[in-house]
Structure formats: C-alpha cells, structure tokens
Backbone of each chain as nested JSON, in Angstrom:
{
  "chains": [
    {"id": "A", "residues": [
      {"number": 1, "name": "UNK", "atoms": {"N": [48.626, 35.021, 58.596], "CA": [48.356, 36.451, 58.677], "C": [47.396, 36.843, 57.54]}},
      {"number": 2, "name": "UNK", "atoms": {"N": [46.678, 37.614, 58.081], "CA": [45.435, 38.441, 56.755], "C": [46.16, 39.259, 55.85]}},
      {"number": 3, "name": "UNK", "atoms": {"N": [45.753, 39.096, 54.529], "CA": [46.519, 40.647, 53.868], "C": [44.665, 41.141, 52.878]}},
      {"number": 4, "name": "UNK", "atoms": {"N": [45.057, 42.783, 52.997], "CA": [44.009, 42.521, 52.002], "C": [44.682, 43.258, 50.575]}},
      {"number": 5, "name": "UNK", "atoms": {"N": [43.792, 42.441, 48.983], "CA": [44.391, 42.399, 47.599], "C": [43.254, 43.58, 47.08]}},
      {"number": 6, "name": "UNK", "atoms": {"N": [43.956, 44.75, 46.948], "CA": [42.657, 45.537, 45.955], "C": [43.29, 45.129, 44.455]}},
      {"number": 7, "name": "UNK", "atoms": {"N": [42.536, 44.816, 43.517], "CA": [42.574, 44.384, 42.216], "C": [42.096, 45.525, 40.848]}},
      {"number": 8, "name": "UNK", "atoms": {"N": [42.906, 45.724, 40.592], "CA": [42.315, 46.347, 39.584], "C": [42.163, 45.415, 38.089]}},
      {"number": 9, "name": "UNK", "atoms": {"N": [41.323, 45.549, 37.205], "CA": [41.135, 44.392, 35.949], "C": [40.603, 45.554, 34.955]}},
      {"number": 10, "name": "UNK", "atoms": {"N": [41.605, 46.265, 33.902], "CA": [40.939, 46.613, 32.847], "C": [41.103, 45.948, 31.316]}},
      {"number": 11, "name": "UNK", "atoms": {"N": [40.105, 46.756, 30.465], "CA": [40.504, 46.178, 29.202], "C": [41.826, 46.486, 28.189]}},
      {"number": 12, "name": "UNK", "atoms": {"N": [42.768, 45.524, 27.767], "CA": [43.964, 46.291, 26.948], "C": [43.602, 48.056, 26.028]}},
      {"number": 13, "name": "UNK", "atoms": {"N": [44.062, 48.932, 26.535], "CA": [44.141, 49.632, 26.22], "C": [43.968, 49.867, 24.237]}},
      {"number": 14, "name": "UNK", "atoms": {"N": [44.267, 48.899, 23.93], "CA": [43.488, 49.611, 22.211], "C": [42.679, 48.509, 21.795]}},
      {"number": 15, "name": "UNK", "atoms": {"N": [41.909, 47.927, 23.225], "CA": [40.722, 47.08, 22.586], "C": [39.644, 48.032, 22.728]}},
      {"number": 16, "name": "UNK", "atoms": {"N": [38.587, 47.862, 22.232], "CA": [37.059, 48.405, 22.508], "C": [36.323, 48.541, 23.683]}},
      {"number": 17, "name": "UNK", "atoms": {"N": [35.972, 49.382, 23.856], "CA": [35.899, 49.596, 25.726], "C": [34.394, 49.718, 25.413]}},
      {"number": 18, "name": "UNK", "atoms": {"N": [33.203, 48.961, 24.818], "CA": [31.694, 49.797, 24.893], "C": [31.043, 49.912, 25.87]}},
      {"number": 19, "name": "UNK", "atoms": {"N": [31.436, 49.509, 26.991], "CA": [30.81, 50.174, 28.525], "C": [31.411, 51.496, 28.456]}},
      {"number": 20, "name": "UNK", "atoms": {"N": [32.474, 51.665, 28.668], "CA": [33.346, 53.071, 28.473], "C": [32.761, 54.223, 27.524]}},
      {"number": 21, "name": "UNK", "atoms": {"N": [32.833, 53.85, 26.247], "CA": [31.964, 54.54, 25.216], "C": [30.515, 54.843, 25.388]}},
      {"number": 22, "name": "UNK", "atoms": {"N": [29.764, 53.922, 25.792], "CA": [28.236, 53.837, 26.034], "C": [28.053, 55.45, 27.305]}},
      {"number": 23, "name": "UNK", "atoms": {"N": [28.882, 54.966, 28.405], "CA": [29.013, 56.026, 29.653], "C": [29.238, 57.49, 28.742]}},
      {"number": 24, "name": "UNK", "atoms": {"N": [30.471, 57.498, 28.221], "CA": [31.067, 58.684, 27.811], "C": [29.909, 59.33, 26.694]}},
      {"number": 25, "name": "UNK", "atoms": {"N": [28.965, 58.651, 25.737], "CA": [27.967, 59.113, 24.979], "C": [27.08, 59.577, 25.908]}},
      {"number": 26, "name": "UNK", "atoms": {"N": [26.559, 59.215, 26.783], "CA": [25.662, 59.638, 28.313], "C": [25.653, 60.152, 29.358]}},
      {"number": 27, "name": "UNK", "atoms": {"N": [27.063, 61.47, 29.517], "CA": [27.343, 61.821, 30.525], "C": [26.864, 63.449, 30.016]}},
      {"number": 28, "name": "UNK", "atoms": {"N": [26.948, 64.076, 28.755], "CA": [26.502, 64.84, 28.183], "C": [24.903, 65.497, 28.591]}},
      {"number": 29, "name": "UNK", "atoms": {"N": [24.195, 64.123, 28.432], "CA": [22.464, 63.817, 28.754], "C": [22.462, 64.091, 29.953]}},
      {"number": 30, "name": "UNK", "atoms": {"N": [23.527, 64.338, 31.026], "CA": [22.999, 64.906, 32.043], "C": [24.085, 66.402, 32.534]}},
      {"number": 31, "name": "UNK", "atoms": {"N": [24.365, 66.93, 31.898], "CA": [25.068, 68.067, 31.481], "C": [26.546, 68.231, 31.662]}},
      {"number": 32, "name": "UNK", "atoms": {"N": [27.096, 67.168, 31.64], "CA": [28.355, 66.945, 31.569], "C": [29.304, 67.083, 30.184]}},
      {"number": 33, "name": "UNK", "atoms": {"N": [29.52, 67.929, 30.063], "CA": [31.017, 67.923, 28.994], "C": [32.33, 67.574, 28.702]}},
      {"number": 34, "name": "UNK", "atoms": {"N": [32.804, 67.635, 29.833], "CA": [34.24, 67.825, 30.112], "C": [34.814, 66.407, 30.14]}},
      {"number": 35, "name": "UNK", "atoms": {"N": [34.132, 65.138, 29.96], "CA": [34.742, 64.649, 30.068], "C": [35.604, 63.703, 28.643]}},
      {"number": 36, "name": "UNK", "atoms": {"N": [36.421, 63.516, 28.569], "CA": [36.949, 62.895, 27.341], "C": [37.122, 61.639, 26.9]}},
      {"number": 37, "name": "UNK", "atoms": {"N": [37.464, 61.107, 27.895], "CA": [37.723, 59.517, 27.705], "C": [36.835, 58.469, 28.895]}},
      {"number": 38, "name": "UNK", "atoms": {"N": [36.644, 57.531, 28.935], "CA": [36.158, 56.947, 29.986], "C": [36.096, 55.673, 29.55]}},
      {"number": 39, "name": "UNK", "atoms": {"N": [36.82, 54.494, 30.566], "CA": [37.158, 53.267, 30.472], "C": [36.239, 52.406, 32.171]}},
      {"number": 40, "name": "UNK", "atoms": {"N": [36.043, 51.508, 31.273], "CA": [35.613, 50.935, 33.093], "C": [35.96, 49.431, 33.141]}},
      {"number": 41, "name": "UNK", "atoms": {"N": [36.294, 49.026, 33.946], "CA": [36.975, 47.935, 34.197], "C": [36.043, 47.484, 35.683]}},
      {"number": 42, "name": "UNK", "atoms": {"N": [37.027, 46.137, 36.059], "CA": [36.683, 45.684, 37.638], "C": [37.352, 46.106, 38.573]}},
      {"number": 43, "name": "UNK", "atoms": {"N": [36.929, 46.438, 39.809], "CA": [37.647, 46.574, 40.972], "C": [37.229, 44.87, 41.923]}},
      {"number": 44, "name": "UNK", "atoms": {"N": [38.592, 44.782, 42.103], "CA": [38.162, 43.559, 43.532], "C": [39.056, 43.707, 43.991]}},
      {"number": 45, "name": "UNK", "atoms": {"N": [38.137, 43.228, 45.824], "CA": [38.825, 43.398, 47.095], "C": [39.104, 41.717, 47.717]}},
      {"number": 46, "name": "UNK", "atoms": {"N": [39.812, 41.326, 47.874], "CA": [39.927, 40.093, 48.865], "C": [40.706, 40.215, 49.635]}},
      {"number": 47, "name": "UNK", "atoms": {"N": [40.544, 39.053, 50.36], "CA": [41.434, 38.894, 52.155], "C": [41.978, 37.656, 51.708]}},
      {"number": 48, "name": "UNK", "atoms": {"N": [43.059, 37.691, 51.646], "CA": [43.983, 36.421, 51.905], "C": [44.679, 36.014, 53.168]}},
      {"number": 49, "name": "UNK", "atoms": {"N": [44.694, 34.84, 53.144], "CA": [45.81, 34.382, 54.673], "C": [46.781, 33.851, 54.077]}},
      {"number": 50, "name": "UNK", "atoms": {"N": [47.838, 34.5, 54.529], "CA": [49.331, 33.436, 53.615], "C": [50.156, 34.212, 55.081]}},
      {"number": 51, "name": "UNK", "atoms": {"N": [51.336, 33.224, 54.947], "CA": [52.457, 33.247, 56.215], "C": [53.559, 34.692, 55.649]}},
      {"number": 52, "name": "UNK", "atoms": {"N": [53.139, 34.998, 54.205], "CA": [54.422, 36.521, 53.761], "C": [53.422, 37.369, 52.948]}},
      {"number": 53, "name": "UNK", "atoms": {"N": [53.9, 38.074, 52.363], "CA": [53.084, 39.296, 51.763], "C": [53.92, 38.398, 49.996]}},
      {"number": 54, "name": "UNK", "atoms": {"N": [54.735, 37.63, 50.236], "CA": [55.144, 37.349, 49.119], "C": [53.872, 36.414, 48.216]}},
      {"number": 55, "name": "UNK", "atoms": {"N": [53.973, 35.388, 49.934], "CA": [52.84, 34.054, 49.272], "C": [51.656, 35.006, 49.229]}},
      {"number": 56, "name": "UNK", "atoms": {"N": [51.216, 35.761, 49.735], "CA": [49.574, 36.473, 49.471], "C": [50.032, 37.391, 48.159]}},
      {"number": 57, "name": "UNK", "atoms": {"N": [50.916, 37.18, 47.388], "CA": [51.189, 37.942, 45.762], "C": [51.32, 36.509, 45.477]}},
      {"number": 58, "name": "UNK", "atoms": {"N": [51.789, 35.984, 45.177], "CA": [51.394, 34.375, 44.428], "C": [49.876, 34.068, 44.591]}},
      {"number": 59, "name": "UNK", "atoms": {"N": [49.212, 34.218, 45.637], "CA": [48.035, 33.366, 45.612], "C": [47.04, 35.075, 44.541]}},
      {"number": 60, "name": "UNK", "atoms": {"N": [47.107, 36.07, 45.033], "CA": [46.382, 36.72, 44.062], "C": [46.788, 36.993, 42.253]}},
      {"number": 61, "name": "UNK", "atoms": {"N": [47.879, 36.382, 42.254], "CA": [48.492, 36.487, 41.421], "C": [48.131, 35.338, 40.273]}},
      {"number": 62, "name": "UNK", "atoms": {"N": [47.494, 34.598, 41.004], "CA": [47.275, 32.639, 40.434], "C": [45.815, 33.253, 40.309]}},
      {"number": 63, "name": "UNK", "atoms": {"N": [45.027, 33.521, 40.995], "CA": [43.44, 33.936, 41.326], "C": [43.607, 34.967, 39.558]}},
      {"number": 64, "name": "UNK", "atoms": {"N": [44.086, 35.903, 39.671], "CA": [43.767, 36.977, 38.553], "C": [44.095, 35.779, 37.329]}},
      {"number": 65, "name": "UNK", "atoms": {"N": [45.155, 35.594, 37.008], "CA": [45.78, 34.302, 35.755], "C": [44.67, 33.416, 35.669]}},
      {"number": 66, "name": "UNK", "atoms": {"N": [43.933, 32.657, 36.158], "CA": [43.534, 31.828, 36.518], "C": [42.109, 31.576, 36.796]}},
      {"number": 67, "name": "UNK", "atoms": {"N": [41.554, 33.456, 37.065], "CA": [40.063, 32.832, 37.311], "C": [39.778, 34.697, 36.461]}},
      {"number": 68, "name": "UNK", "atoms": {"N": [40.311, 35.177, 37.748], "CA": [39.787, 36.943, 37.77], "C": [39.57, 37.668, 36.25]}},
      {"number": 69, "name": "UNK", "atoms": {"N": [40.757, 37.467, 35.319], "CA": [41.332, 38.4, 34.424], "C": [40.91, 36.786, 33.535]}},
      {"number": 70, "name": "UNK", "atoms": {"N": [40.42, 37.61, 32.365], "CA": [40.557, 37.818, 30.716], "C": [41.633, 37.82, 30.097]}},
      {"number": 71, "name": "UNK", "atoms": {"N": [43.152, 37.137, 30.163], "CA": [43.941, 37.741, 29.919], "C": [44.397, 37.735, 28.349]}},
      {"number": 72, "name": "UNK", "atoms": {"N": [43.537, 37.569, 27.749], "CA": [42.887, 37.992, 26.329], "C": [43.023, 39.282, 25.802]}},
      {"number": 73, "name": "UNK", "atoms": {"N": [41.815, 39.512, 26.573], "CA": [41.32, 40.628, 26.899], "C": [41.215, 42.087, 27.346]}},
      {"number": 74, "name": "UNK", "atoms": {"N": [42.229, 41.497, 28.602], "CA": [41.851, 42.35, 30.12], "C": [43.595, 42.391, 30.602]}},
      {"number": 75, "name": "UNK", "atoms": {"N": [44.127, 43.375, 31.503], "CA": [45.272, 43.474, 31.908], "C": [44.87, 43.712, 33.401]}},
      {"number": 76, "name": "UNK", "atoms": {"N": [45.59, 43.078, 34.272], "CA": [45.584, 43.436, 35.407], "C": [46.535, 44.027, 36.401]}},
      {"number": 77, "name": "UNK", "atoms": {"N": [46.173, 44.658, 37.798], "CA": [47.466, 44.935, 38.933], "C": [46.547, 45.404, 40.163]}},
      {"number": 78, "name": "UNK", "atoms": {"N": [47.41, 44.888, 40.682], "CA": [47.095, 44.793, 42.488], "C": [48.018, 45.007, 43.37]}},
      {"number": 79, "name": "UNK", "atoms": {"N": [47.551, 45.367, 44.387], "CA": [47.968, 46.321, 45.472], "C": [47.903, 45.609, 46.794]}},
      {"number": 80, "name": "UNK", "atoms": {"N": [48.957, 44.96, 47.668], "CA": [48.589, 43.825, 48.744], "C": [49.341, 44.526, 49.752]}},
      {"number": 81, "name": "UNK", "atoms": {"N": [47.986, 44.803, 51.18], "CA": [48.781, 45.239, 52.452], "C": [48.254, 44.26, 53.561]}},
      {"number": 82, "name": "UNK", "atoms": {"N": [48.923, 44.189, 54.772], "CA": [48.452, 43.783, 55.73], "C": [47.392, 44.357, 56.248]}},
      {"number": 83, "name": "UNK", "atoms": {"N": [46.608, 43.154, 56.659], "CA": [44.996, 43.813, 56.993], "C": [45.356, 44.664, 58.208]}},
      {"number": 84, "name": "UNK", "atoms": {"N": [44.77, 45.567, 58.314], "CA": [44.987, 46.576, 59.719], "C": [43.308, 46.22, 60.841]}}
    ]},
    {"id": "B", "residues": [
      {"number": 1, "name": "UNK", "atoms": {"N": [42.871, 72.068, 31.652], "CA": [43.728, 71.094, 31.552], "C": [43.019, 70.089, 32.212]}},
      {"number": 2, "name": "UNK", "atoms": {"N": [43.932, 68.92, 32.029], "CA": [43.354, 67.657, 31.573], "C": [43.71, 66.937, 33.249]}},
      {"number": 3, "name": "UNK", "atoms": {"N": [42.591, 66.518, 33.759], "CA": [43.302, 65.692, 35.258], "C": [42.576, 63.847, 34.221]}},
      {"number": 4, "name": "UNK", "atoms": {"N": [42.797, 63.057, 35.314], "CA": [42.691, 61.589, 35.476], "C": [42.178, 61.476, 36.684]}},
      {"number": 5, "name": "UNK", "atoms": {"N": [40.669, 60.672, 36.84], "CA": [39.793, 60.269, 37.878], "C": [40.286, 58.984, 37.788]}},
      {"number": 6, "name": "UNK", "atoms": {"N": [40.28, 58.439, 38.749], "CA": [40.027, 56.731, 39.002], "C": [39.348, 56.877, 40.422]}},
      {"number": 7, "name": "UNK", "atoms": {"N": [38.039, 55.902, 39.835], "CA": [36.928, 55.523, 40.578], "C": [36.711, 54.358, 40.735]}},
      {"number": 8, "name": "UNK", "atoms": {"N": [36.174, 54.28, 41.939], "CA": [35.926, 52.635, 42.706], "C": [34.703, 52.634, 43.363]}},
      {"number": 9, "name": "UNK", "atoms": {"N": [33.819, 52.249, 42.944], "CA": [32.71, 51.788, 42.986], "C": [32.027, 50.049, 43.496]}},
      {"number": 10, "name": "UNK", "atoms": {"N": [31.708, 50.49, 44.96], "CA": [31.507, 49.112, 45.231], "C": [30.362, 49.036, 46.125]}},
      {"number": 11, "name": "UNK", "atoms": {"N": [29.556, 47.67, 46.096], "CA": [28.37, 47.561, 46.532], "C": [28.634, 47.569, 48.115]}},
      {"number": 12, "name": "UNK", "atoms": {"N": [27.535, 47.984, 48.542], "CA": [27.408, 48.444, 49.855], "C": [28.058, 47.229, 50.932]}},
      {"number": 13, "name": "UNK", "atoms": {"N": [28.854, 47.596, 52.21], "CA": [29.068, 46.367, 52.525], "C": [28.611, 45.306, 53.406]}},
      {"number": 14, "name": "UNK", "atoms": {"N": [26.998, 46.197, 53.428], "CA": [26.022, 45.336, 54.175], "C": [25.227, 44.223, 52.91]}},
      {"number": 15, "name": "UNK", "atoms": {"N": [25.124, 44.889, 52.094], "CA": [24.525, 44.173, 50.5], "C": [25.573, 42.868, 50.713]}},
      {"number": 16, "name": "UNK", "atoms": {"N": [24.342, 41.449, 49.854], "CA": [24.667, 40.373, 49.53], "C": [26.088, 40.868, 48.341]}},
      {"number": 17, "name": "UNK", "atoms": {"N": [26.98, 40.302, 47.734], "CA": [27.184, 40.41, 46.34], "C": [28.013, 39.44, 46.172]}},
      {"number": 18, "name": "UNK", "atoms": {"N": [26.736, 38.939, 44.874], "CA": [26.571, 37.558, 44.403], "C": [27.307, 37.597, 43.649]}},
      {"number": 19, "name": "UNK", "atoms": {"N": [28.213, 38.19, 42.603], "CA": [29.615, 38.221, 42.02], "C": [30.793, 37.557, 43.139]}},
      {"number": 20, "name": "UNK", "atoms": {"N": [30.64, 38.221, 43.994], "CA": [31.843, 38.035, 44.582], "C": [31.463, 36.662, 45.856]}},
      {"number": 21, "name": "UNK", "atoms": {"N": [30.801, 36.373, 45.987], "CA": [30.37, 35.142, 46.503], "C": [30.777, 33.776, 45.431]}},
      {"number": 22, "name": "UNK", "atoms": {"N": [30.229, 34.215, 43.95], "CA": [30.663, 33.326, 42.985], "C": [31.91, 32.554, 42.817]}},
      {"number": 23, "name": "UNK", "atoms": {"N": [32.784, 33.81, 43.18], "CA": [34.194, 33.951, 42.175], "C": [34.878, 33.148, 43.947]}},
      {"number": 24, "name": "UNK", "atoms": {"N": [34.015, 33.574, 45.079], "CA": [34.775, 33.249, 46.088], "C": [34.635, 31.555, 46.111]}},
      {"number": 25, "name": "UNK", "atoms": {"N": [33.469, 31.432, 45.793], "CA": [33.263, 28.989, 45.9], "C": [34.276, 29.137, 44.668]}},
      {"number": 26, "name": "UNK", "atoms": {"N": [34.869, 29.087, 43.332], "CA": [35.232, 28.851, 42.725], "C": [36.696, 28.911, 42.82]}},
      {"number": 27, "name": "UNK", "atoms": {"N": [37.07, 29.933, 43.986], "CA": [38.312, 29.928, 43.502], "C": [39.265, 28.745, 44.084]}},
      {"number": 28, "name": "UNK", "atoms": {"N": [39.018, 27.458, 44.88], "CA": [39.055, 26.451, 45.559], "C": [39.542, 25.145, 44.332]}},
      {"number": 29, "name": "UNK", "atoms": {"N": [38.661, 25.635, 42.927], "CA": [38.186, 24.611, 42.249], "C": [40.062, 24.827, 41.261]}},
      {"number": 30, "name": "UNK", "atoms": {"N": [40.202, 26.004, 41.72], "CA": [41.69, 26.134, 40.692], "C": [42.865, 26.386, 41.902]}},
      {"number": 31, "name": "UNK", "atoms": {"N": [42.531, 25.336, 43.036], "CA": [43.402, 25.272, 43.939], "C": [43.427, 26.457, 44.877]}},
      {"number": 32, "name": "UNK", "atoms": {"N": [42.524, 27.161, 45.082], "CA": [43.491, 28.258, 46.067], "C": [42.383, 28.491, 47.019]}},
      {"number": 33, "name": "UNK", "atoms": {"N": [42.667, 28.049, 48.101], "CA": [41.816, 27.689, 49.226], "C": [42.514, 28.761, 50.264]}},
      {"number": 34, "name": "UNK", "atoms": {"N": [42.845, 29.723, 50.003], "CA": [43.693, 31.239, 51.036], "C": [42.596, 32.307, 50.967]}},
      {"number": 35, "name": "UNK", "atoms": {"N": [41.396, 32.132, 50.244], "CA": [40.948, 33.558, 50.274], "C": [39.356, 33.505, 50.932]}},
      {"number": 36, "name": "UNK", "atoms": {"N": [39.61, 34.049, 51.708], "CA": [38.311, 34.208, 52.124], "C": [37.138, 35.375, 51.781]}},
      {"number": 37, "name": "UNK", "atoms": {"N": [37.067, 36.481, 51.741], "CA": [36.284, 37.125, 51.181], "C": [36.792, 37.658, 49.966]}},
      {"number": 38, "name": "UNK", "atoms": {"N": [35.398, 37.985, 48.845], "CA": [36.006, 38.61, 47.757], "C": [34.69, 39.988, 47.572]}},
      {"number": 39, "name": "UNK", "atoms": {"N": [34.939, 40.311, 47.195], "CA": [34.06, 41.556, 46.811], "C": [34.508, 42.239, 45.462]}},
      {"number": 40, "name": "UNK", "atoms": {"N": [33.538, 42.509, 44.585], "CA": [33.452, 42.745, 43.481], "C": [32.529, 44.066, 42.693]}},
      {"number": 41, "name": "UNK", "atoms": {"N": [33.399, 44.924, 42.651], "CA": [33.005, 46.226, 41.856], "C": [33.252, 46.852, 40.743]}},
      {"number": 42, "name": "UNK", "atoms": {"N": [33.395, 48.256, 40.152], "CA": [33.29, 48.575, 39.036], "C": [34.627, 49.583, 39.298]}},
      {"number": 43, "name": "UNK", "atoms": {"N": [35.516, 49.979, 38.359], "CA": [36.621, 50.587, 38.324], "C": [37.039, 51.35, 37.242]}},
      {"number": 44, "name": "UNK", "atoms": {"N": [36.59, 52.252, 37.056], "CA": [36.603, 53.422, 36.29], "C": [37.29, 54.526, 35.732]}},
      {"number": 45, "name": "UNK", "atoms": {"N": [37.724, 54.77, 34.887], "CA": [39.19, 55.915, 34.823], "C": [38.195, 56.569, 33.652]}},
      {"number": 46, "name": "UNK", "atoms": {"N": [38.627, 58.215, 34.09], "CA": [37.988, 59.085, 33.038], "C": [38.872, 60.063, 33.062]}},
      {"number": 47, "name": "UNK", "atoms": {"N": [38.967, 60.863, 32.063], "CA": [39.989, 62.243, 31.675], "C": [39.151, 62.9, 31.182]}},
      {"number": 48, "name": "UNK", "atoms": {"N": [39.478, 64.022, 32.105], "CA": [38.621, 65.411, 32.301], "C": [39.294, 66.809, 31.939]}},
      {"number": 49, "name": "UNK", "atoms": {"N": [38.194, 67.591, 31.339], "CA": [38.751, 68.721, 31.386], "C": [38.538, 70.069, 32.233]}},
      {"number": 50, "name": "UNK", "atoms": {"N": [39.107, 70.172, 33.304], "CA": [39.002, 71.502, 34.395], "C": [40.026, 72.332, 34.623]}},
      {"number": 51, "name": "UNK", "atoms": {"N": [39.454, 73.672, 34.936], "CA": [40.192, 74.459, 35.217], "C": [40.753, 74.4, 36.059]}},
      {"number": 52, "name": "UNK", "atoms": {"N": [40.404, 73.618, 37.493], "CA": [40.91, 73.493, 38.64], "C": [40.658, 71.944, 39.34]}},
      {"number": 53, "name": "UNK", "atoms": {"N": [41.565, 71.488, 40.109], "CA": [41.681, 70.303, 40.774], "C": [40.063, 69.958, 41.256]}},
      {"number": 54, "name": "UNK", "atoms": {"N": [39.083, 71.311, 41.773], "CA": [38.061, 71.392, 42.679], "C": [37.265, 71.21, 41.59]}},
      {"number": 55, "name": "UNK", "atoms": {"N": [37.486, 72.326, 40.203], "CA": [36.547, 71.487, 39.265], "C": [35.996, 70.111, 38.692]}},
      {"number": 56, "name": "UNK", "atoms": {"N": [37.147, 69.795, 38.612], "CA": [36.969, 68.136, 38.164], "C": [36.677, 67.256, 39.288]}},
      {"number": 57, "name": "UNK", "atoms": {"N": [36.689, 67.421, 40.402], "CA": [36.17, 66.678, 41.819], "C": [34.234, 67.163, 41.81]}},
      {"number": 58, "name": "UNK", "atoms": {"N": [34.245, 68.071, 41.735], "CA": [32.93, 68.211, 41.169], "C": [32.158, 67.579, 40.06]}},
      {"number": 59, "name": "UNK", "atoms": {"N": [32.802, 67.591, 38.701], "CA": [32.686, 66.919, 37.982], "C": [32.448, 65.604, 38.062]}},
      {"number": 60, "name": "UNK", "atoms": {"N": [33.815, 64.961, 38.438], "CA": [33.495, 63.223, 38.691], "C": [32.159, 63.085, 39.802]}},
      {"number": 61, "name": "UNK", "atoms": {"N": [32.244, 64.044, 40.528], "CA": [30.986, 64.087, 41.533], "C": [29.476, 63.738, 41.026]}},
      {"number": 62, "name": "UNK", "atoms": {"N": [29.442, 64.846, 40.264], "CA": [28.055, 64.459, 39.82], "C": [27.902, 63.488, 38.954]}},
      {"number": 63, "name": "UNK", "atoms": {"N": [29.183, 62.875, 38.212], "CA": [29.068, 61.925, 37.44], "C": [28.46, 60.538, 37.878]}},
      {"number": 64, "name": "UNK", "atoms": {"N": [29.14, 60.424, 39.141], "CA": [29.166, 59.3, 40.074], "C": [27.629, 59.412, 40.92]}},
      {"number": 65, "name": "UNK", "atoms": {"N": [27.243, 60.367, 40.922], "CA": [25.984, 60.678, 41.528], "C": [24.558, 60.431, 40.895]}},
      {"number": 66, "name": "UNK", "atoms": {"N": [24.941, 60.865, 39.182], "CA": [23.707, 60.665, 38.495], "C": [23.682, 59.552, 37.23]}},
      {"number": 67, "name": "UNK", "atoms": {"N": [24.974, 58.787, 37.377], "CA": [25.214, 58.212, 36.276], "C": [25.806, 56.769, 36.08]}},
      {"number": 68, "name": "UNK", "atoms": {"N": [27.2, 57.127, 37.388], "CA": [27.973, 55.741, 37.41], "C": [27.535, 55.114, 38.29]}},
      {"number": 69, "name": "UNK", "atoms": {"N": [27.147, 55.485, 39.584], "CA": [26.753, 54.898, 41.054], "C": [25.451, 54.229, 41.053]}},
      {"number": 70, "name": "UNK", "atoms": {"N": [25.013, 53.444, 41.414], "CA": [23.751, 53.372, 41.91], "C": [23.815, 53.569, 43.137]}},
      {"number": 71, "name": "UNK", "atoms": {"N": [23.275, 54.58, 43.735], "CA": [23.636, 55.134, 45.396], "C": [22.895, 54.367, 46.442]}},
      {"number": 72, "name": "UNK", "atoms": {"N": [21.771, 53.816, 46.188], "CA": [21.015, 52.98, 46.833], "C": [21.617, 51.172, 46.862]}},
      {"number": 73, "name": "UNK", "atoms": {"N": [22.505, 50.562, 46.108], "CA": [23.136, 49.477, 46.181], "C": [24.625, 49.772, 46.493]}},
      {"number": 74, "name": "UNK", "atoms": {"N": [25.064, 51.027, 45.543], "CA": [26.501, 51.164, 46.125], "C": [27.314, 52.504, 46.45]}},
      {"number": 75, "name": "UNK", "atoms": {"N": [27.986, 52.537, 46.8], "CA": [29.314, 53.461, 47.466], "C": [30.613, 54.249, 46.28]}},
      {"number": 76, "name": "UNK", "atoms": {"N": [30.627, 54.803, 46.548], "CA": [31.86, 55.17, 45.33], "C": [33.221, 56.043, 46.098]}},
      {"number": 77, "name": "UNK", "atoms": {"N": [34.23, 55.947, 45.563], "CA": [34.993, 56.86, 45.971], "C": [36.283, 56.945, 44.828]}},
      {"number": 78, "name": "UNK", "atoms": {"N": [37.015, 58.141, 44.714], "CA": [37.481, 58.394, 43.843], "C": [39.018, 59.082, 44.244]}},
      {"number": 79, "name": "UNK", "atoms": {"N": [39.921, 59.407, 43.155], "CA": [41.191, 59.916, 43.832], "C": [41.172, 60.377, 41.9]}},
      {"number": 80, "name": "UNK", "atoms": {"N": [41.633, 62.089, 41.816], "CA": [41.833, 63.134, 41.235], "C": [43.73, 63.492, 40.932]}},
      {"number": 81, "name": "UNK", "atoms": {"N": [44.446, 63.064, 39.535], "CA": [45.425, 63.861, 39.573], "C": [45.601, 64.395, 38.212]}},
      {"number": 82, "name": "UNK", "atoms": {"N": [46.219, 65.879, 38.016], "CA": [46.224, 66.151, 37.204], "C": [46.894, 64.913, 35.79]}},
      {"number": 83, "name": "UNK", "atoms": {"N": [46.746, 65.107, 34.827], "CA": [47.431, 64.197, 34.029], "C": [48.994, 64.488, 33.685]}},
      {"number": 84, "name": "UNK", "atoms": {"N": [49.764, 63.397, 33.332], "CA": [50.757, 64.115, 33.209], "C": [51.261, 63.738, 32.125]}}
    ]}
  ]
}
C-alpha cells in the first residue's frame, strides 16, 4: 500500500538560524514589519509502500535518522497518511 | 497579537527537483528501497504581529510573494494560528 510522509526538518531551536535571520533582516526592505521571528527549515514529501502505516513510520523514520536530518543540528517530525 | 505562520514552499510539480531526485538514488544505499518519490522544499515558521487573523494572512502573503517564493519555480501554501 502507498502512504504519503510530509516531513518537516528544522534547526534545534537555540541554535543559529542565519537563513531565518538573513529573511527576517529583509522583509522590512519590502515594507514588512510585523514580523518577529522567522525560522526556515526543510519540508519533504515522499511516497512509501509498506504493508502498515506502522512499517511506512519505521521506513521514514530510518530515512530522517539516517539520511534526511542533521541530527546534530536539526530536529525532525512527520506526518504519514494513506495515499488517497 | 501575535499569530504563527507555517509555510510550505515547494517546487512546482511539473519542475525537475534535483534535491529530491538526489536524496531519492541514495536512500537505497542506507537500505531502504520503499520510497519512491521524494520531493524537497523549504519550511518556514514566522510570528507575526496582527490585529486580525485576515491581517497576518495578508502579511505572510506578500511575504511569500515578494520574498520567500520564487513564483516562477515554486508554489507556496501556508496555515495561520493565533499563538498561544
């Protein structure tokens, strides 16, 4: 069966975000104020085939540990439904 | 008051994307031969300050329009809640 994995991958929260910072210094330059904080991370989408929704959380689960995530770095979580 | 954007930003899904083509031959090499497509974007959280739910949807709007998006490679979409 298909499932699909939306991924979210950001950076630990009291590391240095300078994509985040860089954006948030430059949103001003185009007349933006309001905004306060701004973090940016990865989004990923995949399709897995596994026989449960359990094994398609093991296999994205091995993928983030293993390839996706920084885990240094970076914290991750994902979201797994059957493909419609 | 203060809402929370999270934005998802992803290349068009007629566009090549060579990130996620990458990460897709590789992920074989750390055993996991279940995934067939991957797709790979940008994921964004910002805290805003509006008076109203409609304000800050505006806000992230033009943000995403003149700043975070490249509208010609990619797509964006977003989900607005106040903070809590």
């Amino acid at each position: 069966m298909k499932y699909k994995a939306e991924i979210k991958i950001m950076p630990h929260a009291e590391l240095l975000d300078p994509q985040g910072k860089t954006v948030g210094k430059n949103l001003p330059n185009i007349g933006i104020h309001e905004v306060d904080q701004v973090r940016i991370g990865k989004y990923i989408e995949m399709i897995v085939d596994a026989d449960s929704k359990e094994e398609a959380e093991k296999i994205v689960d091995t993928s983030c540990k293993k390839l996706l995530a920084n885990l240094i770095m970076e914290k991750y979580e994902f979201n797994i439904e059957p493909l419609s």
